[in-house]
C-alpha positions as CSV (number, residue, x, y, z in Angstrom):
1,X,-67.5,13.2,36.8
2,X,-71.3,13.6,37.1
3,X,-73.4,12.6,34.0
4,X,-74.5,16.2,33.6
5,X,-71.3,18.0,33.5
6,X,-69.6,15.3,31.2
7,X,-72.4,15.8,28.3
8,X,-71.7,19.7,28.8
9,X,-68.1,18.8,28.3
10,X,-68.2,16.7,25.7
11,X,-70.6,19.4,23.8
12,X,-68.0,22.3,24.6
13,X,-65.2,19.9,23.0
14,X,-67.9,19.4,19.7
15,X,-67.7,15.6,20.5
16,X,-72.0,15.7,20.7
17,X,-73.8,13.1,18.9
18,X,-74.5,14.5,15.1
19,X,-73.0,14.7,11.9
20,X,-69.6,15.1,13.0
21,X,-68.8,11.8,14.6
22,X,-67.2,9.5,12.3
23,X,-66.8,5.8,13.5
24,X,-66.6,7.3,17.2
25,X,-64.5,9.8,16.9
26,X,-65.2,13.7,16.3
27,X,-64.6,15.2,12.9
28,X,-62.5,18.0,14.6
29,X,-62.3,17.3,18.1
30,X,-60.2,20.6,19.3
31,X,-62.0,23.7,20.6
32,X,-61.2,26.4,18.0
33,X,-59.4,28.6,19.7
34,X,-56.6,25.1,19.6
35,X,-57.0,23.9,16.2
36,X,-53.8,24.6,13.9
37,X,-53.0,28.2,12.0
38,X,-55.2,28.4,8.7
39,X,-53.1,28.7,5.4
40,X,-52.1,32.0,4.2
41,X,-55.2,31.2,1.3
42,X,-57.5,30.7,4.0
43,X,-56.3,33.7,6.4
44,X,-58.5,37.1,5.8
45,X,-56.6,39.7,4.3
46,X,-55.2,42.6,6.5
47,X,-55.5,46.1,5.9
48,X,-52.2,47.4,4.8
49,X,-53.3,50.8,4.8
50,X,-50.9,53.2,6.6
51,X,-52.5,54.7,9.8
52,X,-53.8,57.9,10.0
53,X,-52.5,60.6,12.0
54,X,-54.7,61.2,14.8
55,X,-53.5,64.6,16.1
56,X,-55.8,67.2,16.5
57,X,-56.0,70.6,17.8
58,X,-55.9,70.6,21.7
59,X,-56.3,73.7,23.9
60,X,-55.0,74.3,27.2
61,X,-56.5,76.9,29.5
62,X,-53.6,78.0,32.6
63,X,-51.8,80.7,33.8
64,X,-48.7,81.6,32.6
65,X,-47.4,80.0,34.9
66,X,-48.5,77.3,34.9
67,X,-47.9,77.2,31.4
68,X,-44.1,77.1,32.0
69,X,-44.5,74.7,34.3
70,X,-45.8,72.3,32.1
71,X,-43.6,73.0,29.6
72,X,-45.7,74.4,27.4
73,X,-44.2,77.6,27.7
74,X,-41.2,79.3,28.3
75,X,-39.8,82.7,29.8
76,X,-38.8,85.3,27.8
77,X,-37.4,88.1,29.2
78,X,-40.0,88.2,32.2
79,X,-42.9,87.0,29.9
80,X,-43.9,83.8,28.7
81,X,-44.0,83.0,25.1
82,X,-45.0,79.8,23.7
83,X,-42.7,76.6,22.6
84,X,-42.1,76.2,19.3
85,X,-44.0,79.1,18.1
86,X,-42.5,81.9,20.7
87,X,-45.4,83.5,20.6
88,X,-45.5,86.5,23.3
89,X,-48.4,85.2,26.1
90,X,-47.8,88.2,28.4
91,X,-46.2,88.8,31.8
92,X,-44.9,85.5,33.7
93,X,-47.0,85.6,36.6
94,X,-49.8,83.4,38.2
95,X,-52.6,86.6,37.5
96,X,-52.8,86.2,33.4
97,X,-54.4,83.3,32.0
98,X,-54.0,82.6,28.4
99,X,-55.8,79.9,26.0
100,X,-52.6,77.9,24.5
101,X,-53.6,75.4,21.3
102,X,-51.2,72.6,19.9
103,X,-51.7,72.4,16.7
104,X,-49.1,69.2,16.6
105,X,-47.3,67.3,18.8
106,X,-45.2,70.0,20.7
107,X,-45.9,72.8,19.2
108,X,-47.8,75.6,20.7
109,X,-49.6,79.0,19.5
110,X,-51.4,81.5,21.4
111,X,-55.3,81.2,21.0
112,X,-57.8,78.6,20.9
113,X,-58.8,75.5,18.8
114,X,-60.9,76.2,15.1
């Protein structure tokens, strides 16, 4: 081991000269990412807040086809109308393009976002 990378060793490990030796030996000699678990005392609380819903508004922008195709949509009596609120979109066809928003997970109304 060359001189030079066994003092940068040795000062990566904390075992540099300075107020941690004692008789020799480092104070704490592991890195401390390896040194034990801190007590439960010691240990910052967590945040046992529940999380907050994310979901917002999103708005999809296809035909009404496509709409059906990704299930989004489904047919109704040769229209499509939207899944979970069944709201009437207009004729099934790849020529009418509707704005779709989901107000939650799965659920769909006709129009756009607020």
């Amino acid at each position: 081991m060359t001189p030079r990378l066994s003092v940068a060793l040795l000062l990566w490990l904390g075992l540099g000269c300075g107020p941690g030796l004692e008789e020799g030996r480092a104070k704490d000699a592991s890195p401390p990412d390896l040194r034990p678990d801190r007590s439960a005392a010691e240990r910052p609380a967590r945040d046992q807040t529940p999380p907050v819903d994310a979901w917002a508004c999103r708005e999809h922008f296809a035909t009404n086809y496509d709409h059906v195709a990704q299930g989004r949509a489904t047919i109704c009596g040769g229209h499509a109308c939207a899944v979970g609120s069944g709201d009437d979109l207009g004729l099934y066809n790849t020529a009418v393009g509707t704005y779709l928003r989901e107000t939650r997970k799965g659920y769909f109304e006709l129009g756009r976002c607020p």
